[in-house]
Every structure is written in C-alpha cells, then in structure tokens.
N, C-alpha and C positions, 0 to 999 in steps of 0.2 A: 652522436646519438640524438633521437627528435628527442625534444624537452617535451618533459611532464604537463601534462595540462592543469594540474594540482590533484588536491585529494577531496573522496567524495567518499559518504557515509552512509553507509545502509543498512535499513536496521529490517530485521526479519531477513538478512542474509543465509541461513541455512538452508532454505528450500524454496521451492516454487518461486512466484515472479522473481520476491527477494533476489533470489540466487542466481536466476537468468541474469538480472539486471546486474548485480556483480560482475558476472561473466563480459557481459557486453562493453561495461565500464574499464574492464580489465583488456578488453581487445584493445581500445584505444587509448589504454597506455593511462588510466588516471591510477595513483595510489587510491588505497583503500583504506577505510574504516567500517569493520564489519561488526553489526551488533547483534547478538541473538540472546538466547537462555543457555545454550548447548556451547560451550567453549571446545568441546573436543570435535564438533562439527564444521563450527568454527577455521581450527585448525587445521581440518582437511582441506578443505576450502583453499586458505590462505598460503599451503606451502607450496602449491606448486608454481601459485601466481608467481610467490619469492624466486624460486626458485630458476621457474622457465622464463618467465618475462619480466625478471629481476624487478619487481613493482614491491613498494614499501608498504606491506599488508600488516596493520594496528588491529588486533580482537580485543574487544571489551566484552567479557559475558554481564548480559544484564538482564532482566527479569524488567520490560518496559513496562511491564501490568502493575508494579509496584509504586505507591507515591513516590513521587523528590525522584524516580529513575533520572528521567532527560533529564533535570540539573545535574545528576551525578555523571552520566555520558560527557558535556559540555565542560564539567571541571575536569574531568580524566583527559580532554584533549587540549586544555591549554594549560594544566600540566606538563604536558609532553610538546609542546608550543605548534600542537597541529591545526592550523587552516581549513576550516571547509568550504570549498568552491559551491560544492552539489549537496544535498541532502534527498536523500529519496526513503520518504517513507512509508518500509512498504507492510512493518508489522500489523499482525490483526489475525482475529477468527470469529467466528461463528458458533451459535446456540441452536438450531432447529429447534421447533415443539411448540404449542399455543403457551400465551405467555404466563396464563395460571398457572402453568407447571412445570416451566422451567426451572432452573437452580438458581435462586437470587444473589447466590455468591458467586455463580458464572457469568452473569447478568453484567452484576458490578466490575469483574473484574476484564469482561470486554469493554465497557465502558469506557474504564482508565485504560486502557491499551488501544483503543480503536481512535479516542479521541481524547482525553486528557492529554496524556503520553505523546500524538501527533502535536498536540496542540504546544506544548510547552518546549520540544524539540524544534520545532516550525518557529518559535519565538525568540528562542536563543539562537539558532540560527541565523535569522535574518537583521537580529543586533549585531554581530560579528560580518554579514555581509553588504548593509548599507552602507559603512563608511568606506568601505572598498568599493563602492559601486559596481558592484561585481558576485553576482552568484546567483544561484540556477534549483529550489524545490520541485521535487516529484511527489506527491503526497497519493498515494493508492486508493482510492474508492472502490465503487463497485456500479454496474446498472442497477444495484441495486437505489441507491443514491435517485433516482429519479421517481420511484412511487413508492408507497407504503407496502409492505410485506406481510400479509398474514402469516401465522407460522414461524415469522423469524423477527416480529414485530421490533426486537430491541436493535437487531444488528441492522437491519434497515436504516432503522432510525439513525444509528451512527455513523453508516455512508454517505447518508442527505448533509449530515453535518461535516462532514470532510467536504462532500462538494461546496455547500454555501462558505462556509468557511473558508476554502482557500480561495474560490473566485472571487470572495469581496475583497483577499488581501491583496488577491492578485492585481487589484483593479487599485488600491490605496498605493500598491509599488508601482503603478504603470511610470516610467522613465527614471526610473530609480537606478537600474543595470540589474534589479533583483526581480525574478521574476520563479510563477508559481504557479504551475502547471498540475493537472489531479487527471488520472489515471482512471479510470472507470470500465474495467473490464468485464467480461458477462462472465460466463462458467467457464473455467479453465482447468485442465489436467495437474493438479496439484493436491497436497496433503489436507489444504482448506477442506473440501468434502470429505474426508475418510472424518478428520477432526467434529466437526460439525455433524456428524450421520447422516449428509444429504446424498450418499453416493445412489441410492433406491428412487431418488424423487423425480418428477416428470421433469424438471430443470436440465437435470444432467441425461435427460436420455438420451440428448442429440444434443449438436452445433456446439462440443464442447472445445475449447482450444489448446490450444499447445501452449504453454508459460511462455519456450522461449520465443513465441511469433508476438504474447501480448508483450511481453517486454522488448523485443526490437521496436513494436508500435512506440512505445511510452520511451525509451530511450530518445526515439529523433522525433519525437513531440517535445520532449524535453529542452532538449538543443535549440528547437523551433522558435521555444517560447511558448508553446498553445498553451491554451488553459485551460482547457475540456479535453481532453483524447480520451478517442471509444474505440476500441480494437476488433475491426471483424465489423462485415456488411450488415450482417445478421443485426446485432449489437446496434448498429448505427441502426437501422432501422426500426428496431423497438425501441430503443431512445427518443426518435425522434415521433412514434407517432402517441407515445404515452400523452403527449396533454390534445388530442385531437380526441381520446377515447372518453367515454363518461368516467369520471372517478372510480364510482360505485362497482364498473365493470373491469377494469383496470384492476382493484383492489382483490375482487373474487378471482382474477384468470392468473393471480401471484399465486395468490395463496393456494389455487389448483397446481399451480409448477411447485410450490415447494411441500406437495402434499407425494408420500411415501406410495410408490406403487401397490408395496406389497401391505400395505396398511387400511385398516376399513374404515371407510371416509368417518368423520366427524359429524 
C-alpha cells in the first residue's frame, strides 16, 4: 500500500473551501482531522473517507469563535498522540452592513474566529512543526485582504490581518522546513454569502468561482510553498492593480461591489 503522507487538520471542514480542501487532501491519501461546530456534518464527511479510502478521519466539534478553542483542538490531539504535517485554516465568515449598525457581538465574535482562533492554531501548530522540521500552513484570507471594505469594514480588516500576519511568519520560517502559505480567494460559490447576506451585492453578480477550483488552487500552492495564492485571472488582476489605483477610489468602487442591488444607495 502507498504510505500516508501524515495527517492534516482542517478547520471549517463542513462546507465550502473548508470542505473542498478535505476532499482534495483526502484524494492523496493524508489522514484527517476535521474541525467544525456541526459534529453530525462532520461525520458525513468523515465516513465514507474511512470507509472507501480507509483514511483515519479524527472529528472534534468545536465552536473556533469561542476563547481557549485552538488550545483545546491542540490538547485533544496530543491526547490522542496525533501529529500534524498540514494545517489549513480555513474557518471564518462575514458581517455585511456599514459599521454603525452592525451587531457588536457578531463583530466580536468574527474577530475571534477570523483571527484570534487562526492566530493561536497557527502558533501551536508551528511549536509542534519546527522541531521536525517539517510542516506545511494554509491560512484562508480573502481579496478582500488587500483594500479597505466599506460595508464590510470589520471583516476586511481581518483578512489584511491573515494576510500581514502569515506573510511576516512566513518570512521568520524561511528554511526552517515550515512554511506558510495564505489563500486569498475573490467570491466563490459557497455558504459564506447566504451567511453574510451578500448574495444580492454587485460582488457576487459575476466571475464568482467554484470552491472546488479555489481549493485545487490553494491545495498545490500549498505543496509549492507560495505564500500569496490568488485563484482566478480575474482575482489576480484586481490584486494586482489595487495599489496602482488612488486609495480614495479604490475604497468607494468596494464599497459599490459590496453594496445590495436591491437596496437604495446610502
């Protein structure tokens, strides 16, 4: 039989990228640790990995938006004396609305989950992968990660911080064998929008993508070692021309994408 490549952890496993990226993980053959809030989602997931490609699938149900979550994921698994090669994290959601009116306790609680929760998983992780010199982060951003967001002001804010964030550690581990790659995909065909209520906005009216096309991207981005992957030409190309644009115009042509069709302008 080929040998295991080891086991890789991913958290927001139940749907969209998350889930792709399991699938894909699961083609070649690495065991799993799948983390969501949904344990019974979970274990759809999980049984048939076991079952058809006989792969050793671990669920932990965890609520990552809660403090001490990622300590408690990282003691559950060296309880059970599991290794992780890979981390790829790809939990997260979104708030639409200007920010005087959002809910400050959905605010907060993307907060810890977009970036607390990445941040502290991404830390215990890579204490457990230095001394092996050996292991491989996927950390999920967004395009949004490259300009300010009217409209969605906070969750902007904590894509920028996935991106700075893992590109500086990415650059502290350069020859270390640990390396830290961040995913930055534009609008994709997943639950994110319905969650968020951005399914109406000029964002999603076009060039939206398929999950499992931006997770094959990020998958052998992954492997590569990049440390930026943008999925999608499109994508690549409004990436690259945000810092050519004025600021000022930049900021207004967001906040028009993530402004409600069906909504009278502000």
């Amino acid at each position: 039989m080929k040998a295991r490549p080891g086991t890789a952890l991913v958290t927001g496993a139940s749907s969209g990228i998350g889930y792709e990226l399991t699938r894909r993980l699961a083609r070649e053959g690495w065991d799993l640790v799948l983390v969501a809030r949904s344990a019974d989602r979970l274990e759809e997931i999980a049984a048939p990995l076991r079952r058809e490609e006989g792969l050793t699938v671990t669920v932990i149900r965890k609520d990552l938006a809660q403090p001490g979550a990622a300590d408690e994921v990282f003691d559950a698994l060296r309880a059970r004396s599991i290794d992780v090669r890979v981390l790829v994290n790809g939990a997260g959601f979104g708030v639409l609305g200007p920010f005087a009116e959002t809910d400050p306790a959905a605010d907060r609680e993307m907060m810890q989950l977009n970036m607390v929760a990445l941040t502290d998983l991404t830390r215990r992780a890579v204490r457990e992968m230095l001394p092996r010199r050996d292991g491989r982060i996927l950390n999920v951003a967004s395009t949004a990660a490259f300009q300010p967001g009217p409209r969605m002001a906070v969750y902007y804010a904590t894509k920028a911080y996935v991106l700075s964030f893992s590109e500086a550690i990415a650059s502290e581990l350069a020859g270390s064998g640990v390396t830290v790659s961040t995913l930055c995909p534009g609008p994709t065909r997943t639950a994110f929008a319905a969650r968020a209520q951005m399914e109406g906005t000029n964002l999603f009216r076009s060039g939206v993508m398929d999950a499992a096309a931006v997770a094959e991207a990020g998958y052998r981005g992954l492997m590569n070692g990049e440390r930026v992957i943008v999925p999608g030409l499109r994508n690549k190309l409004l990436a690259a021309s945000v810092p050519l644009g004025p600021r000022k115009l930049v900021t207004a042509i967001v906040g028009w994408l993530n402004q409600d069709r069906a909504a009278s302008p502000r």
